[in-house]
C-alpha positions as CSV (number, residue, x, y, z in Angstrom):
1,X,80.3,59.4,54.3
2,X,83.2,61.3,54.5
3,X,86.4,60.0,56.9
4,X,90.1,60.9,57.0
5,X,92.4,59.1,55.1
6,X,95.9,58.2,55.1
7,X,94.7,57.4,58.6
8,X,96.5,54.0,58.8
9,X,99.7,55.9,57.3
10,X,100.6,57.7,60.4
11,X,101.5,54.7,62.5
12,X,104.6,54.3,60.5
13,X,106.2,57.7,61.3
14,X,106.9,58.2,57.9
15,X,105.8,61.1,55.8
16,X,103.9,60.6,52.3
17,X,104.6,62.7,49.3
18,X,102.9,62.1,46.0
19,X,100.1,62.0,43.6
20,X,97.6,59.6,42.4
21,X,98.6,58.5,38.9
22,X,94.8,58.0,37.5
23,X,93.4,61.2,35.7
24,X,91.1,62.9,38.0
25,X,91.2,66.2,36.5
26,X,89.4,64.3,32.8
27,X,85.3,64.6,32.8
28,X,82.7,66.2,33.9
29,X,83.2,68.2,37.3
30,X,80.0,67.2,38.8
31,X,80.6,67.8,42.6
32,X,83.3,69.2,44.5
33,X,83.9,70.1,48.3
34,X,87.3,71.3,50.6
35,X,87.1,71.0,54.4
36,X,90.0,72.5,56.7
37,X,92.3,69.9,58.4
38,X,93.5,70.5,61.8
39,X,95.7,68.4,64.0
40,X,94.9,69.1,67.7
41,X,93.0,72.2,67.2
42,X,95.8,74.4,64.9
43,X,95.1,74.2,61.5
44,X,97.3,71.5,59.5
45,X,95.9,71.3,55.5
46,X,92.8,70.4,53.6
47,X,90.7,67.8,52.5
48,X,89.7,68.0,48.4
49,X,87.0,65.9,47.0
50,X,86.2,66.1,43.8
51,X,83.8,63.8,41.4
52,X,84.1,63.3,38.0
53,X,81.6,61.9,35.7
54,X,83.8,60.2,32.9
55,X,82.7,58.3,29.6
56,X,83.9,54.9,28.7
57,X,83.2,52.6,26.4
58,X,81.4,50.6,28.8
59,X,79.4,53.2,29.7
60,X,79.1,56.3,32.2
61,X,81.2,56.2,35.4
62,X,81.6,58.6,37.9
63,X,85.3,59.0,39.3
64,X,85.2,60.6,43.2
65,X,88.9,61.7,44.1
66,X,89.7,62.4,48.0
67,X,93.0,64.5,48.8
68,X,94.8,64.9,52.0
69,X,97.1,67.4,52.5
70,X,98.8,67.8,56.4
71,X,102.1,69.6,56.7
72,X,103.7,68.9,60.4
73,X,106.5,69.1,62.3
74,X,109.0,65.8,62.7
75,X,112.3,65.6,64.5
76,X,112.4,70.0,63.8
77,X,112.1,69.4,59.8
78,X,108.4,70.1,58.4
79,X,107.2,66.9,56.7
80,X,104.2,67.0,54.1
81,X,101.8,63.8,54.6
82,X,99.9,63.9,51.2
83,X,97.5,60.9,50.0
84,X,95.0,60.8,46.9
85,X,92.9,58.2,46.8
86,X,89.9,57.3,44.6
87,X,87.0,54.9,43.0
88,X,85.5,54.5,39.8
89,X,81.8,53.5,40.5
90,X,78.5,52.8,37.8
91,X,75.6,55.7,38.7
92,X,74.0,52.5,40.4
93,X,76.9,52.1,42.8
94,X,78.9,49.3,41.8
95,X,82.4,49.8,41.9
96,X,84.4,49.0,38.8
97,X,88.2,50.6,40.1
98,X,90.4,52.3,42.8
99,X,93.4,54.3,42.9
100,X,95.8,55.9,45.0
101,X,99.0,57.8,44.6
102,X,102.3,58.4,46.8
103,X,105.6,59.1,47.0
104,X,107.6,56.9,48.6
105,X,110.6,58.4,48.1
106,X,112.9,61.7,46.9
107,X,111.6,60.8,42.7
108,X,110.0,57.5,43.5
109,X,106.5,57.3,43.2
110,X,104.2,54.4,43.8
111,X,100.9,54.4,41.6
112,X,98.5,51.7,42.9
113,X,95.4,50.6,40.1
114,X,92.9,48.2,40.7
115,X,90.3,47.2,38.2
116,X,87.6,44.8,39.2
117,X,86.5,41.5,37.9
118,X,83.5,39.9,39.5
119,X,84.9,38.7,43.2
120,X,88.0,39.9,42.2
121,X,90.2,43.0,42.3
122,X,93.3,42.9,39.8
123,X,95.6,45.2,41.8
124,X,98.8,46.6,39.9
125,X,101.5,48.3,41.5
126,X,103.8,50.6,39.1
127,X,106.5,52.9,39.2
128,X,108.8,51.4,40.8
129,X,111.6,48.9,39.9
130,X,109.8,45.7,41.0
131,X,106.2,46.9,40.0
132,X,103.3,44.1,41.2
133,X,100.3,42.6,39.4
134,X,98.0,40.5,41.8
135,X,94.7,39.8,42.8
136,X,92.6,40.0,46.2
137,X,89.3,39.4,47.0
138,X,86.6,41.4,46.4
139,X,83.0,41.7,47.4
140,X,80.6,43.3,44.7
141,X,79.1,45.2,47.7
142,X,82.0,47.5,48.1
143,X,81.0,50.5,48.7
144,X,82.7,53.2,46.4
145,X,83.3,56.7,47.9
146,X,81.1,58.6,46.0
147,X,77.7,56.6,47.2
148,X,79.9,56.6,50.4
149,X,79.4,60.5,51.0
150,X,75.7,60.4,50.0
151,X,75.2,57.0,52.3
152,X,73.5,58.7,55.2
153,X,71.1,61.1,52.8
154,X,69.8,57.6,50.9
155,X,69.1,55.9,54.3
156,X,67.3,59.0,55.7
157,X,69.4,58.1,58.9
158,X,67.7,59.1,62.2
159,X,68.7,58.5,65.6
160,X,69.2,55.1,67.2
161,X,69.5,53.6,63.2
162,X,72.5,51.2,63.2
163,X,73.9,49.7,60.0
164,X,77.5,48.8,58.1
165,X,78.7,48.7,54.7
166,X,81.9,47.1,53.1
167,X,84.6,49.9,52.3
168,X,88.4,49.1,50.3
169,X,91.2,50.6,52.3
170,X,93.7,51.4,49.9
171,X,96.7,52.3,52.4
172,X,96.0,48.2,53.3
173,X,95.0,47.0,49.8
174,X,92.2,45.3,51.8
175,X,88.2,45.1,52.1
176,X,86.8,45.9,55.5
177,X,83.6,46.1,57.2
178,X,82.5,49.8,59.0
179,X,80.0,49.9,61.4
180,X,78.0,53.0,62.0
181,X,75.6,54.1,64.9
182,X,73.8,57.3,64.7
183,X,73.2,58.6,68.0
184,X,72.0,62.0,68.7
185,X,71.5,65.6,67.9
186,X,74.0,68.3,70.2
187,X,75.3,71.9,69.4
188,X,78.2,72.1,67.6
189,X,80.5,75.0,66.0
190,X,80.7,75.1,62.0
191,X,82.3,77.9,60.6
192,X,81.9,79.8,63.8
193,X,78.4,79.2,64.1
194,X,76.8,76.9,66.6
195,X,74.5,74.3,64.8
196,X,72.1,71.2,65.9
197,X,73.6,68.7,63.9
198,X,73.3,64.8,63.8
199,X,76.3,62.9,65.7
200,X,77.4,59.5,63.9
201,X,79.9,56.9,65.2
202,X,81.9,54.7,62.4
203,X,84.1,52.4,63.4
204,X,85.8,49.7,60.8
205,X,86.2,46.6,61.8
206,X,89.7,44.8,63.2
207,X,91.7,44.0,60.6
208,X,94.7,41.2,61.4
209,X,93.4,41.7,65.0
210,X,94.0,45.6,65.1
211,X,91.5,47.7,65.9
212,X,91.7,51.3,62.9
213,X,91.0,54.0,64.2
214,X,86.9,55.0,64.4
215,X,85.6,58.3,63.6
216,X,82.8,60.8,64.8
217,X,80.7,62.5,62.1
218,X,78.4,65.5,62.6
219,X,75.3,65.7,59.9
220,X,73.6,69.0,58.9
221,X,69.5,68.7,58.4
222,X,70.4,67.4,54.7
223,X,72.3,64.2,56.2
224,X,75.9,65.9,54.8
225,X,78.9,65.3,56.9
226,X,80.3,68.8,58.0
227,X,82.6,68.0,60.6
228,X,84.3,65.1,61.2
229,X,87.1,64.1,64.4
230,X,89.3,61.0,65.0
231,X,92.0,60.0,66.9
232,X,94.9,58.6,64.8
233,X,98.1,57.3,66.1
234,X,101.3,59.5,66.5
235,X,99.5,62.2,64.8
236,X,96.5,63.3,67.2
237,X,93.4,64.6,67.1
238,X,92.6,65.2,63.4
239,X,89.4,67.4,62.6
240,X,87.8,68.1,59.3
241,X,85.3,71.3,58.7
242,X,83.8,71.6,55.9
243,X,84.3,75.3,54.5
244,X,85.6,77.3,51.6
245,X,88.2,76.4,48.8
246,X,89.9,79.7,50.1
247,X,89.5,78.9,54.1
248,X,90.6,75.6,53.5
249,X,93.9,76.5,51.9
250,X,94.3,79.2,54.3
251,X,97.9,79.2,55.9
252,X,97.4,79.9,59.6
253,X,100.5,79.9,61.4
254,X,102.2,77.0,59.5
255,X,103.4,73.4,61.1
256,X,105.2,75.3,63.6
257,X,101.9,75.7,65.6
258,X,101.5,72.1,65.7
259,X,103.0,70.2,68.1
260,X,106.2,68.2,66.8
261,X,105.2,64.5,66.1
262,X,109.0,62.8,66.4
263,X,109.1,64.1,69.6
264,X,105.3,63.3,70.8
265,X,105.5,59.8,70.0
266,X,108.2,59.2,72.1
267,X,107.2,57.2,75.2
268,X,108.9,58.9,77.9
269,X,110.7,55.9,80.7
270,X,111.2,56.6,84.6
271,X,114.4,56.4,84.7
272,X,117.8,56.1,82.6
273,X,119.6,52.8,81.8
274,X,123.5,53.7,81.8
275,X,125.2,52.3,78.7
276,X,122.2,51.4,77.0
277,X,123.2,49.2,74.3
278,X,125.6,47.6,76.7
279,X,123.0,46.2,78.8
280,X,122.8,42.7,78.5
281,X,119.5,42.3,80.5
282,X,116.7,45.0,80.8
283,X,113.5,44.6,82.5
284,X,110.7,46.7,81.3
285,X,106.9,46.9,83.2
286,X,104.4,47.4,80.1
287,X,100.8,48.8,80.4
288,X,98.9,48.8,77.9
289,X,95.0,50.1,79.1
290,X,93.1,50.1,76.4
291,X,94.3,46.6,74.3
292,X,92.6,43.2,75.1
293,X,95.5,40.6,75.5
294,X,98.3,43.6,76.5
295,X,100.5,40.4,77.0
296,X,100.3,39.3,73.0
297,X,101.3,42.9,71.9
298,X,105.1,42.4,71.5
299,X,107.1,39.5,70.2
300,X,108.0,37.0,72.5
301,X,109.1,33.0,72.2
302,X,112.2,33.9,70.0
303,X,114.8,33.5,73.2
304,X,115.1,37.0,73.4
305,X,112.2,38.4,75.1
306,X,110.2,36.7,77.2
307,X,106.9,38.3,78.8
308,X,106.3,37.6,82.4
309,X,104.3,38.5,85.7
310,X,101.0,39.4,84.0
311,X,98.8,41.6,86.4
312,X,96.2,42.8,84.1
313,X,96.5,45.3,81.7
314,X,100.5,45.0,82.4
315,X,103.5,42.6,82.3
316,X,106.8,42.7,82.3
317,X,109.2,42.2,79.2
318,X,112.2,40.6,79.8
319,X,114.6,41.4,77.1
320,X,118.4,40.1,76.9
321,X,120.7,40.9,74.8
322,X,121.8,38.5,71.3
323,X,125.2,39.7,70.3
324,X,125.7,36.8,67.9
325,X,124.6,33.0,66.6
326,X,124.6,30.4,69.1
327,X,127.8,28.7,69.0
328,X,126.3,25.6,69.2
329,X,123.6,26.5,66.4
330,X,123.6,24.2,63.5
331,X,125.5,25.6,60.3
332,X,122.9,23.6,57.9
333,X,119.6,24.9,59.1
334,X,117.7,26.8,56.1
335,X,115.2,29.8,56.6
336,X,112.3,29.8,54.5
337,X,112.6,30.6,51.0
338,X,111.0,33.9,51.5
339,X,113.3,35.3,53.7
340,X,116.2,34.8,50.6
341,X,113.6,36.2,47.7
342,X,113.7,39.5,46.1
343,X,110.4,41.8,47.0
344,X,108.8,44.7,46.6
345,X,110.4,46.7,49.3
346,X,113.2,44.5,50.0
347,X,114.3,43.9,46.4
348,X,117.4,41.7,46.8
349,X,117.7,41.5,43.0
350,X,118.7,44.9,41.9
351,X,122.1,45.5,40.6
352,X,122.7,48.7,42.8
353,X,121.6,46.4,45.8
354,X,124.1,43.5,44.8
355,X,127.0,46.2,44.3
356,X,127.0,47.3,47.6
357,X,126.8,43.6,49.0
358,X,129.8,42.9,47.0
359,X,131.7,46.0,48.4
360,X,130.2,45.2,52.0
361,X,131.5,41.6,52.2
362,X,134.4,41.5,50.4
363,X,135.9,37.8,50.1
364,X,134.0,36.9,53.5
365,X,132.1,33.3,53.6
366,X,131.1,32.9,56.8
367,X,127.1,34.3,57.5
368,X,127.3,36.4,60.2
369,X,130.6,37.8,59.3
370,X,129.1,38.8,56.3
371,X,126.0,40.8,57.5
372,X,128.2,42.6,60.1
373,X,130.3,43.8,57.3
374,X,127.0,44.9,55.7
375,X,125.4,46.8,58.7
376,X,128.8,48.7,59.1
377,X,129.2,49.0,55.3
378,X,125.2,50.6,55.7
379,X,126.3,52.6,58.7
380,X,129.6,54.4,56.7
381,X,127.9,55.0,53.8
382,X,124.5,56.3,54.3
383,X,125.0,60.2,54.1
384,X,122.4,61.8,56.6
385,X,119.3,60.8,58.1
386,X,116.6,62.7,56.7
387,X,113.0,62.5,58.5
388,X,111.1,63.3,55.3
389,X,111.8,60.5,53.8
390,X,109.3,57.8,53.6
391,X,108.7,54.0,53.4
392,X,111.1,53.5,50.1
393,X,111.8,50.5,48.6
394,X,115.9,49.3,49.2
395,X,116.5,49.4,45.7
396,X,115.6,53.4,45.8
397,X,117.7,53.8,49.2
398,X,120.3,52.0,47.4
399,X,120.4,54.6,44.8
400,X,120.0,57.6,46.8
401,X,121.2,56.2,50.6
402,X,119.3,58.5,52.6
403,X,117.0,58.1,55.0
404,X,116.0,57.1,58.5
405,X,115.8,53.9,60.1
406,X,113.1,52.0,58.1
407,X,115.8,52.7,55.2
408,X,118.4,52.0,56.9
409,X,117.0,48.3,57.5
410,X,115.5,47.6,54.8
411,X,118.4,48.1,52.4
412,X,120.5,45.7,55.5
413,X,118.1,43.5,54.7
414,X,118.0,43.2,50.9
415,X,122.2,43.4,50.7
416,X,122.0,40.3,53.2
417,X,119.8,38.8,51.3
418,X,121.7,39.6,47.9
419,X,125.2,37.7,49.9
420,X,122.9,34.7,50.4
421,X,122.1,35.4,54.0
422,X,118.4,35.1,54.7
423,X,116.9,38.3,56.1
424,X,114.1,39.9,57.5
425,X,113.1,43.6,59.0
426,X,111.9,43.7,63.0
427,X,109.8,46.8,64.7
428,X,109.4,47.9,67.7
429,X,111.4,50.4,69.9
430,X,114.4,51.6,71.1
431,X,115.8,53.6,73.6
432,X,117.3,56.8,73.9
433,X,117.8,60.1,75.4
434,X,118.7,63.9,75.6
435,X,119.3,66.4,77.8
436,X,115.6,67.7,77.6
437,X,113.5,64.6,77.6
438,X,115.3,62.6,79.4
439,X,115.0,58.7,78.9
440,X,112.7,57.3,76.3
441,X,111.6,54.9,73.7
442,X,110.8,55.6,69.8
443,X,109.7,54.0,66.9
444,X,112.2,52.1,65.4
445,X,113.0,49.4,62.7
446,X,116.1,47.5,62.5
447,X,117.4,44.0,60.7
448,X,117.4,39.9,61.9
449,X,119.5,37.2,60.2
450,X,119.2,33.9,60.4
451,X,122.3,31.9,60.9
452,X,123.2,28.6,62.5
453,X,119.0,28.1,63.1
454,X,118.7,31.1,64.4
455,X,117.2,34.2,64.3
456,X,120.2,37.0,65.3
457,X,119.4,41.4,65.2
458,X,121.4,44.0,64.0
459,X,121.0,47.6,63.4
460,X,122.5,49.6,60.9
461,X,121.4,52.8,62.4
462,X,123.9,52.2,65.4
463,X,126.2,50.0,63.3
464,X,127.6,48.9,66.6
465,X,127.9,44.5,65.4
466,X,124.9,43.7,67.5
467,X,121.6,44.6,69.8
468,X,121.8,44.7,73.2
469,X,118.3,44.6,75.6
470,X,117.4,48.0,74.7
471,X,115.5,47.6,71.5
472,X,112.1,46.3,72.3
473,X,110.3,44.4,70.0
474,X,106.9,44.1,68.5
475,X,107.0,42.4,65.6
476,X,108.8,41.2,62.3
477,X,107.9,40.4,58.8
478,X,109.8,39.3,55.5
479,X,107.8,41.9,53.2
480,X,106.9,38.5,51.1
481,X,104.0,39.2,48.8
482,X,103.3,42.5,50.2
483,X,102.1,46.1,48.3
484,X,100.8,47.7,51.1
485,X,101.7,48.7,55.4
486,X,99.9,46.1,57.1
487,X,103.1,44.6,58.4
488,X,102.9,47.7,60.5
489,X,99.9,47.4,61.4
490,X,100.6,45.6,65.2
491,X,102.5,48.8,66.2
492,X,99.3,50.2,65.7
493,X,98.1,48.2,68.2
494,X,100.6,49.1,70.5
495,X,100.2,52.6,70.1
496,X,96.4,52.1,70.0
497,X,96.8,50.5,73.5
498,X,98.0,54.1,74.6
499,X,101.5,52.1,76.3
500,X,102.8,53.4,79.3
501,X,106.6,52.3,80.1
502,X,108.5,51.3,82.8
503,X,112.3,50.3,83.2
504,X,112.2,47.5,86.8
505,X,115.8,46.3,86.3
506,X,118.8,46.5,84.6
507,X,121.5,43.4,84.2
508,X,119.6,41.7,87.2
509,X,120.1,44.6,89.9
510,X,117.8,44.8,92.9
């Protein structure tokens, strides 16, 4: 049952170059497809699966590969989003192993193996400098992706059969449960020929309350998916069609045809604030159709924003600016342990990390003082913001400081945390503007501190000493114990919810 990957990638704006590190070119060749990838109709990459049947000394296993290749267009640079993924499964089914392969960043690669144990999956996370070794849960009826793409031919599915299957999502290093309807048969193109061909819906289950994004399969008379269409956010409308090796690699007409993500994400605002990051008190009017609670979507209770006037499927967001701890805050609160520990992604710990701290603060004591110096010390020093960059880990950015802003706060983060002020990373938007677009909001990820009991923001991208009421936001997260995007995934939900924008007031005017 074939399904786009790197799906839940996207919604982090970040592009993903790499390779899986497990040897899927060793074995057997015993099946092997390619479908064409387009984004919004103009053709974007290729899909490559291959399966290999491989000897052990446990016996026969058969190793199914899936490769997604997309190049597109982001902020005028062209970006490759590349994922490999893959599962080792018995002839019977049972899964015994997954892998996937990225790139995080310019010559840092993440390789993610997981060997199963029972109700166990022993993940390990390598090549990088704080590799992890952990376990989740697992359910022996995983569903590995080779019987996956022969699922509908061993039902014998026929219209109006329902049924769902457990499937690991490696992007989330998490088990979850797809749901599948087969509806009806309709006329649709293949390789330039109209066919009748069996329409499927599959839809995964919430995971952490967020709806991932469902697909729609078409099946040819031997119950093999041909084409393939789902919505994913910030990207569009991708479509698989299964074709040639040569018709899948085909170049026609490049990223240049496809429509420029950085700027189609933005969520365009009716009407400008003057000196944004002045403002000291913005009103926003949120709408957000298609989510359940729209109210629940951002962050709110912190002191900072503060939803109000629900009317349905809107609200309005009251955001005011923190340019600083309270005064009357109390010096000897404590954050919690993990927002001082050294991670995976914010790796307080590495020497390169501490180095610049030291340089940043100087003989400075006091908290706040000190993480100022580091946002401006971040500001000054990283060279150029490069939107091919991806999600990489601060002690990478620390090496090669370049990036945009998920690197510029997470390496904020980890030199605050490496001068013994607790830190975490907060997501949500921001606004800005130009003379073509006019006022909007876009992605954006910047730093909190926590000093005198209290949570305070900064951002290193504007290195300006504090936030005013113009970054809007949805969520925040240590990075404790994680290997995988899910702290991203509530701006899924917000995308998800297809948010409409609107600026009421600014600094209490009528």
């Amino acid at each position: 049952m074939r399904r786009p990957r790197g799906q839940v990638l996207s919604l982090v704006l970040c592009v993903l170059v790499g390779s899986a590190r497990a040897d899927d070119s060793a074995g057997k060749l015993v099946y092997e497809s390619w479908d064409a990838a387009y984004l919004d109709q103009a053709k974007a990459g290729h899909v490559h699966t291959t399966v290999r049947e491989i000897e052990q000394n446990d016996g026969k296993v058969l190793r199914t590969a899936m490769e997604l290749d997309l190049s597109v267009q982001r902020f005028g640079q062209t970006a490759r989003l590349y994922m490999k993924t893959g599962t080792d499964e018995t002839p019977d089914g049972v899964v015994t192993g997954v892998f996937m392969g990225m790139l995080q960043g310019k010559n840092q690669q993440l390789a993610l193996t997981g060997a199963v144990d029972g109700d166990e999956l022993r993940v390990k996370v390598n090549g990088v400098a704080n590799p992890v070794d952990k376990k989740i849960w697992w359910n022996p009826k995983v569903i590995g992706l080779y019987r996956e793409q022969n699922l509908f031919k061993e039902k014998k599915v026929k219209p109006g059969d329902t049924f769902s299957y457990l499937h690991y999502e490696p992007s989330l290093n998490a088990v979850v449960t797809v749901r599948v309807e087969v509806k009806d048969y309709e006329d649709i193109e293949v390789g330039g020929q109209k066919s009748q061909l069996l329409r499927v819906i599959s839809a995964p289950d919430k995971l952490l309350g967020v709806q991932l994004p469902p697909s729609t399969l078409w099946l040819n008379k031997n119950r093999v998916v041909v084409r393939s269409e789902a919505e994913l956010p910030s990207l569009g409308k991708l479509t698989l069609v299964r074709t040639s090796r040569e018709k899948a690699l085909r170049k026609e007409g490049g990223p240049a045809k496809i429509a420029d993500i950085g700027f189609t994400q933005l969520i365009r605002l009716n009407r400008r604030i003057p000196n944004a990051h002045d403002a000291d008190q913005v009103v926003y009017r949120i709408t957000l159709p298609k989510d359940e609670d729209p109210r629940t979507a951002f962050a709110r209770g912190d002191g900072r924003q503060e939803v109000k006037n629900v009317n349905g499927k809107s609200f309005e967001l009251h955001v005011r600016a923190v340019r600083g701890p309270k005064e009357d805050g109390d010096p000897d609160a404590e954050a919690a342990e993990e927002f001082l520990k050294s991670n995976y992604f914010i790796n307080s710990a590495d020497a390169k990390v501490k180095e610049h701290a030291r340089a940043a603060v100087g003989r400075e004591t006091d908290p706040w003082k000190k993480a100022q110096r580091i946002e401006k010390w971040v500001r000054n020093n990283m060279r150029v913001v490069n939107f091919t960059e991806a999600m990489a880990s601060a002690d990478h950015v620390a090496r090669t400081l370049e990036g945009d802003c998920t690197e510029f706060a997470m390496l904020t983060a980890a030199m605050c945390r490496a001068a013994k002020v607790p830190a975490r990373v907060a997501i949500g938007f921001v606004y800005g503007e130009d003379d073509k677009r006019g006022p909007f909001l876009g992605y954006h990820m910047w730093t909190e501190v926590f000093v005198r009991g209290g949570w305070v923001p900064l951002d290193a991208t504007l290195g300006r000493g504090a936030v005013g009421a113009c970054h809007l936001k949805i969520t925040d997260h240590s990075w404790s114990g994680v290997d995988s995007l899910s702290p991203l995934l509530p701006v899924m939900r917000v995308t998800n919810g297809k948010i409409a924008v609107e600026v009421v007031s600014v600094d209490g005017e009528e």
